[in-house]
N, C-alpha and C positions, 0 to 999 in steps of 0.2 A: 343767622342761626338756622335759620331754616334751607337756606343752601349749603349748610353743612350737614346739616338733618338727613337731604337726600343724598348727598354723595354719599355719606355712611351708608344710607341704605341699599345704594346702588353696588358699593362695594361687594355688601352680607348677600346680595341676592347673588353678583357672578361666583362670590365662593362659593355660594349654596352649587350652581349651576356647573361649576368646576368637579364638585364632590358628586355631583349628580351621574357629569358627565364619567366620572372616572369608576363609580360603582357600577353604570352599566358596561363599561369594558372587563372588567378584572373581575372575575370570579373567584372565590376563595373556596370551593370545595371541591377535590381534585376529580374525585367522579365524576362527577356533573362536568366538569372539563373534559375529561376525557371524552365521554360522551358528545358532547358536540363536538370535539374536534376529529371525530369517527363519522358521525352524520354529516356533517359542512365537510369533508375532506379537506378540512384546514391544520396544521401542525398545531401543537401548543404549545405555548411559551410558561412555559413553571418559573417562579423566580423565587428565591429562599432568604427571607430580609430578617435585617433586625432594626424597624423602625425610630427605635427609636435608645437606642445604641450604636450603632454603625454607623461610622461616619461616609465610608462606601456607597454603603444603601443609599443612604440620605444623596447624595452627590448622584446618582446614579438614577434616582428618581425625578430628582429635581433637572438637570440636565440632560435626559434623555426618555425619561418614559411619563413625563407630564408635559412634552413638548407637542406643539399641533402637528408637528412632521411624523414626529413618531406618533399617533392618536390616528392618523391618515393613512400610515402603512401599515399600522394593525387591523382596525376598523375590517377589512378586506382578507388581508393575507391571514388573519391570527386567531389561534383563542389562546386568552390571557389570566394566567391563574398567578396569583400571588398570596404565600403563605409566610406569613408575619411572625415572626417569635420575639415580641417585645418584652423587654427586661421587665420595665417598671407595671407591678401590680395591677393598677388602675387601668394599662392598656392591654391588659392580659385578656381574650376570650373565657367562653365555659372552657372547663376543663377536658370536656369529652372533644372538641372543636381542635383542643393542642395536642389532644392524645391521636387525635386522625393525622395532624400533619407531622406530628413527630412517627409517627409510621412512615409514613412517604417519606418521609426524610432519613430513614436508616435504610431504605431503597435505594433512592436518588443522591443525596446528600451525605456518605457516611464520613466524608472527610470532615463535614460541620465546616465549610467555608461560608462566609457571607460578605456581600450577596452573592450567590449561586446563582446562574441562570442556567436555566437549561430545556430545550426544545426536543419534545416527543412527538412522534405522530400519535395515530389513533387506535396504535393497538401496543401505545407506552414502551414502543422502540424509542431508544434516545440517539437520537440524530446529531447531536452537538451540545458542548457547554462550555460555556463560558463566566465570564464575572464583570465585576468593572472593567473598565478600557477609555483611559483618556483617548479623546476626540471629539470629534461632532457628531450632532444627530445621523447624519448624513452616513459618516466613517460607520458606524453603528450598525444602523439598518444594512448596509454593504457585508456588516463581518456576519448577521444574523441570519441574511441570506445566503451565503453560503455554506451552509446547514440544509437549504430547503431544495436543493436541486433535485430538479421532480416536480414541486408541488406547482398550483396552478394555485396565484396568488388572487382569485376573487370570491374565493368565499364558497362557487355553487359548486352542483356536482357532477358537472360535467369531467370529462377525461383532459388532463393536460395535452397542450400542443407539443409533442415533443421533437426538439430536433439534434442531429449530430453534429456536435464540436469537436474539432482535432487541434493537436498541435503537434509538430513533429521538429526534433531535436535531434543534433550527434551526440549521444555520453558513454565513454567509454572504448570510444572507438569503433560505434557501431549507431546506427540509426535507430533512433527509439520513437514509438509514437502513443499519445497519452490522448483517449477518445470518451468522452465526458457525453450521454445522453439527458438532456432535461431541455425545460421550454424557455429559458430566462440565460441569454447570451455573456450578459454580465458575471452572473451567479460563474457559468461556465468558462470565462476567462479569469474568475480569484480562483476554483479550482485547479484548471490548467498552469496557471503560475505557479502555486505552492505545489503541483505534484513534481515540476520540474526542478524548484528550487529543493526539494526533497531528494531527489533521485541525483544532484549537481551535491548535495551535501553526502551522504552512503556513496555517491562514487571518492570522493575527496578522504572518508575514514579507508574505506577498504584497499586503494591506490596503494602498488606498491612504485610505480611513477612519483608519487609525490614527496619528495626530500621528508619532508614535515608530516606524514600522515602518520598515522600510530602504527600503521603497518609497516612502514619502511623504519620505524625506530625499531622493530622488533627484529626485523632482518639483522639490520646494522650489529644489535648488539649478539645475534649468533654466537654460541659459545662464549660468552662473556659473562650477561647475568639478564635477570629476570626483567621484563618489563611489565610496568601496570597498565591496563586500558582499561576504556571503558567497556562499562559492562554492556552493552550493545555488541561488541565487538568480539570480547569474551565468547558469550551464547553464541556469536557464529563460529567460531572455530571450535567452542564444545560440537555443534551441530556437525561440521563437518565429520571431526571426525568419527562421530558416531555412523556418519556415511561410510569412510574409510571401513571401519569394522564391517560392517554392512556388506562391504563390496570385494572383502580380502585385498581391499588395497589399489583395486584399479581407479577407483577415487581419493585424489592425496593431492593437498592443498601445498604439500611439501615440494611438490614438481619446481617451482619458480626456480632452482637452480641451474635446470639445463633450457630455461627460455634464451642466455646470452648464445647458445650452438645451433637458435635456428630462425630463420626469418620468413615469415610464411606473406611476406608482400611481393613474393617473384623475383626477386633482389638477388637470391643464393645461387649461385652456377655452380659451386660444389658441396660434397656432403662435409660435415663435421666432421673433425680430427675425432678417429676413434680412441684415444687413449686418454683425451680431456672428457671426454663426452663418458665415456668412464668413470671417470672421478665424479664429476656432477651425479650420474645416477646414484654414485653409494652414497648422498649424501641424501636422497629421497628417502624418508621412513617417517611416517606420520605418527609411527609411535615415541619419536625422540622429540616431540614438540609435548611441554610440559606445562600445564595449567593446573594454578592455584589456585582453588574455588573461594579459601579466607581473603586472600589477597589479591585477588583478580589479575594477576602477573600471568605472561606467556613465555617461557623460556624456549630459545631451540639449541636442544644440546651442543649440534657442533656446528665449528665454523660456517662458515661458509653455506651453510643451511639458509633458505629463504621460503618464504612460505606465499600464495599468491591465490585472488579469488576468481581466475579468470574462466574457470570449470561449475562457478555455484553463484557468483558476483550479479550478475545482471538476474538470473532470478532471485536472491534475496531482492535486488532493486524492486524487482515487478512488485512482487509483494509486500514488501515496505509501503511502496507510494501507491499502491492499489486500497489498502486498508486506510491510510492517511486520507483520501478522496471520501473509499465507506463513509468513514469517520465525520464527513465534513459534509454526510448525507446527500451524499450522489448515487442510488438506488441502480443506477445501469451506467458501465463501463468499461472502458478496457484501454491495460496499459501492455505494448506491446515492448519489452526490451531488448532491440537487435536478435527476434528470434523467440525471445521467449517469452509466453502471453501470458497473458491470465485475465478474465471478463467476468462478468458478472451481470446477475439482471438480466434485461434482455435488450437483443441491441435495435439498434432504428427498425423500425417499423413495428415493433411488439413482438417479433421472433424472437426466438435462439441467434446467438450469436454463428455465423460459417465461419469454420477455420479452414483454410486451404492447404493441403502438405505438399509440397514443393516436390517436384521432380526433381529429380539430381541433374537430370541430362539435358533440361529445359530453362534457360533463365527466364522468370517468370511464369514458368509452367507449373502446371497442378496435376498431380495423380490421382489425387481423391481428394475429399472435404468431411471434417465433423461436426456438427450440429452439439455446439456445448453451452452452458448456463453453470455460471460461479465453478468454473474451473479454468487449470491451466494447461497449457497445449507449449512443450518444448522440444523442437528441433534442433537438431544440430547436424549438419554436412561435411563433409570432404569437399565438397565443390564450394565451400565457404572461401577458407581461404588455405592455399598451397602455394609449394615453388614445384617449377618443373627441372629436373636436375640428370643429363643426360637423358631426357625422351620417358624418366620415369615421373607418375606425379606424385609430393608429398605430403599429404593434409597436416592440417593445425591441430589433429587431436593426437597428444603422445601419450606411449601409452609408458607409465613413468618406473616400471620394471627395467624397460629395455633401452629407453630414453628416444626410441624411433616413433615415427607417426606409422599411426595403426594402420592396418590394412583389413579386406572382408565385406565392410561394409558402406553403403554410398550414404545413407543417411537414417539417422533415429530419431523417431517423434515417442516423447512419455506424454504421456497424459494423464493427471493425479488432481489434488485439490489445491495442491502447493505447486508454485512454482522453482522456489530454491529445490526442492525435491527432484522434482522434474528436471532440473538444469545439469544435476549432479547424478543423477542417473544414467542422462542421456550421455554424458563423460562416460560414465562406469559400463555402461552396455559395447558402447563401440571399443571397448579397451580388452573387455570380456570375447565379444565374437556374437555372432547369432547366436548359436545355442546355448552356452553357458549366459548371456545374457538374454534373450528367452526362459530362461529355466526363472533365472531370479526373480524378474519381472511377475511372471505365473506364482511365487509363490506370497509377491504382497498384497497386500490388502490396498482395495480401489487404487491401483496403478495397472496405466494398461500402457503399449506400444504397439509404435508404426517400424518393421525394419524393413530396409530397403538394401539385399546385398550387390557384389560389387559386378553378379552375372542380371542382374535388375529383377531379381525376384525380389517381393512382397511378401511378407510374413506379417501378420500380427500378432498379439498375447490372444488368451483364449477367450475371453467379453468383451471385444471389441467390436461393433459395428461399424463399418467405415461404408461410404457414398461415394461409391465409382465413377468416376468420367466418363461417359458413353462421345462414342462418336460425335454426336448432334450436340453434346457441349460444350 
């Protein structure tokens, strides 16, 4: 009797000691949360339960957030707020106690998921969210941390160690590189995967390459009938062509027709048949691509019509998988797509991010450099890619009136907030000329350019500062 006496009590005291342990981690009053995780420069973990209803919750607590692994990697890295909205009576708070977290919860929560997790910093920026997720403690902490890239997981307040992660990839035909700054190498290899697997998925929808991609069934059926896509893909061809308008046309997603009359890998010893090359052009009109906003369907009137994102495509990528990274609370970085950038934050060392603008006449050469923070910076060249055809050279940007590669200019840098913007600009400028694309440029709002014509004068728009190459550099 009496050695059962004490194990019962032995029992009562480690659950005392459990609940102990578990009251001084988990805060329930979001202020007060906040507030420490502003002073500690620790993140904080909000979590949105239904105790004692949610079968979620319950599984979610019991196998991952009353585990001694997870207890060990909060303890340091965290502060831990958890607000309860239990069904039954008896475990219900005061009233005024539900009326605080049902505020935060039509902040944070308004979809009313449970459990909600969701990690803020200290000035109630949301860094990431999540929910349940079969796995291990382990898998857990791994998807939590990558949320926290940036943060310095001990608690004091000292400044994070930070350093630069790269990865560098072919997609699209073109070299891309995906640059992650934060202290925790880990953290920085689950982002650098997922921005890739992101930017291998948007190359895969937008592909007119790919038999199977939504884009090449839209081709196919030209003059036929209407196809459905997803709305992702929708909003880019609305986008475009509000560009097209924009530009009177020297941006037009419609060009894909006359890419089978030219090959810009050096391959071409003579020009295109004029009188095919012909036909192809009249088949370019971005007004005859048809979008039905009830039915998300893209029609393109006539045959033979093709439509392609190879003028706007790598910067929607940038910015796609640049905001997926934000998202996944990566505070400084930058995704570079064959050319077209966009950064954010600031990069190694606690500057500004240098952008280099590329000499046309110099491979690997710089003419100048910008100094930018959460913007994007797009180039595009003649010295990209061409054939040379009788002693003449041809570049890759056509311009889709005439169906010929433009001529004027050696290279254009935009510079906006956006990178799809910028990508489909820098198209529209070199199609335009210097001055009619100077003119445009001057009259948008926060877009500025680098032009560089074909006697190697420099032009800019009118608020541009640019950073010279002197000699000694």
């Amino acid at each position: 009797m009496n050695r059962t006496y004490f194990i019962f009590l032995l029992s009562v005291f480690l659950f005392a000691g459990q609940l102990k342990s578990e009251e001084t981690i988990w805060l329930e009053d979001f202020e007060e949360a906040v507030q420490r995780s502003k002073t500690g420069n620790k993140p904080l973990l909000m979590v949105f339960s239904g105790s004692d209803w949610c079968k979620p919750c319950m599984i979610l607590e019991k196998t991952i957030f009353n585990t001694e692994r997870f207890k060990q990697f909060a303890k340091d890295s965290l502060v831990l707020l958890k607000l309860d909205f239990p069904a039954r009576k008896e475990n219900q708070p005061a009233k005024e106690i539900m009326a605080k977290r049902e505020a935060v919860a039509e902040v944070y929560n308004q979809s009313g998921s449970f459990p909600s997790v969701i990690i803020l910093d200290g000035d109630k920026k949301v860094l990431g969210k999540t929910g349940y997720k079969k796995g291990s403690v382990e898998n857990y902490i791994e998807h939590l941390k990558s949320f926290l890239a940036g943060y310095k997981y001990t608690g004091d307040l000292t400044q994070p160690t930070l350093k630069k992660y790269q990865r560098k990839v072919s997609l699209m035909g073109s070299p891309f590189e995906f640059v992650v700054v934060c202290e925790d190498p880990e953290v920085a290899a689950i982002v650098l995967d997922v921005a890739i697997t992101e930017s291998e998925r948007v190359e895969k929808m937008i592909s007119s390459w790919d038999e199977n991609s939504q884009t090449s069934w839209i081709n196919k059926n030209a003059g036929i009938q209407a196809v459905k896509v997803d709305d992702e893909l929708f909003q880019l061809i609305k986008r475009s062509l509000k560009i097209s308008d924009l530009t009177d046309g020297a941006f037009d997603i419609s060009f894909a027709s006359i890419d089978k009359h030219w090959k810009f890998d050096r391959s071409m010893t003579a020009l295109p048949d004029e009188v095919e090359l012909k036909k192809s052009v009249a088949l370019i009109n971005y007004k005859n691509i048809v979008l039905d906003e009830a039915n998300h369907t893209v029609f393109l009137k006539n045959k033979g019509m093709k439509i392609g994102f190879g003028a706007i495509g790598k910067g929607y990528v940038a910015d796609k998988t640049a905001q997926l990274m934000k998202d996944m609370g990566v505070k400084s970085g930058m995704v570079n797509a064959g050319g077209d950038l966009i950064a954010w934050g600031n990069g190694y060392g606690n500057e500004k991010w240098k952008v280099g603008i590329a000499d046309p006449d110099k491979e690997k050469g710089i003419i100048s450099w910008l100094d930018i923070q959460d913007m994007a910076v797009v180039t595009s060249g003649d010295y990209e890619r061409y054939s040379m055809i009788d002693g003449v050279r041809y570049a890759h940007i056509i311009n889709p009136k005439t169906g010929y590669p433009v001529t004027g200019l050696k290279s254009v840098t935009i510079v906006c907030k956006n990178a799809e913007v910028a990508d489909a600009l820098a198209t529209s400028v070199f199609v335009l000329g210097q001055q009619k694309g100077l003119e445009l440029i001057n009259q948008l709002r926060d877009v500025e350019c680098i032009l560089v014509n074909d006697q190697n004068g420099m032009v800019t728009s009118k608020n541009l500062i640019l950073n010279y190459i002197t000699a000694n550099q």
